[in-house]
C-alpha positions, 0 to 999 in steps of 0.5 A: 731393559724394562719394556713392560712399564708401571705394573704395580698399577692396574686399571679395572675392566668391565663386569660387575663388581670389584671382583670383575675388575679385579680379574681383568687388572690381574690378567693385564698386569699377567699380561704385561708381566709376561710381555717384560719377561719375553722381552728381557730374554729375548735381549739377553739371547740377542746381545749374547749372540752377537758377543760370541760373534764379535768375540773372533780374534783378527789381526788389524788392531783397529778391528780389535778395538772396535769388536772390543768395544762391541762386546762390552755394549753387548756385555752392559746390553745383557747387565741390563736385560737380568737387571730387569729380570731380577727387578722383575723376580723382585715385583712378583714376590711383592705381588705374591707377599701383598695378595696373599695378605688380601686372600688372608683378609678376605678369608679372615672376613669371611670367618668374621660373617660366618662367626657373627652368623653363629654368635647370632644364632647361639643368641636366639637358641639361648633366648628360646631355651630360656623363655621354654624354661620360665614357661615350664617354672610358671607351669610347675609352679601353678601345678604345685600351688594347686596340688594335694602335696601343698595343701597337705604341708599346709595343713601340717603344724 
């Protein structure tokens, strides 16, 4: 039996940002996730109590019809209680396959900063590294056009 209802959904609470919202849905869906569990067990541990019970062999033939049909509602009773719990199993893979992919794309996003950061940064080193090495051409260059070293090739036939 599915006591908690839709868990897949989740309304945001209050706080600041997606991220408040998001920890408030995950401790309601716990919540209600928590709820079904208990539940589901708790109609299990219930309806098997009241099978070995039912489950006395008596004499009166009509007794024996009725306690028979007792232990199989009991019996379809407890299918349905693990029917929820393997649905249940079902839901909390989904949940744990899904966001994983959401901490993965997080994480993938935050490299993509961390990258674009240093992408930046290797920009402007290269761009300083030049403009110092045109700097320092220009200057070697006036320092060799005025040196002795080229007016003495000059000079030279």
């Amino acid at each position: 039996m599915n006591k908690g209802g839709g868990v897949l959904g989740g309304g945001g609470g209050g706080g600041s940002g997606p991220t408040a919202a998001a920890a408030a849905a995950a401790a309601q869906k716990q919540k209600t996730l928590l709820n079904r569990v208990e539940g589901d067990i708790a109609n299990i541990v219930d309806n098997f109590s009241h099978l070995v019970n039912v489950a006395r062999v008596n004499d009166p033939p009509v007794r024996n019809s009725q306690e028979a049909f007792m232990m199989e509602m009991r019996a379809a009773r407890m299918v349905q209680a693990a029917d929820s719990l393997l649905k249940l199993v079902s839901e909390l893979k989904q949940t744990a396959i899904f966001s994983g992919f959401a901490s993965l794309n997080d994480h993938v996003e935050q490299r993509r900063v961390e990258f674009n950061q240093l992408g930046e940064k290797t920009d402007r080193l290269l761009s300083r590294i030049g403009e110092e090495a045109a700097a320092s051409l220009t200057e070697f260059e006036s320092h060799y056009s005025s040196s002795a070293q080229k007016t003495i090739q000059n000079l030279q036939p």
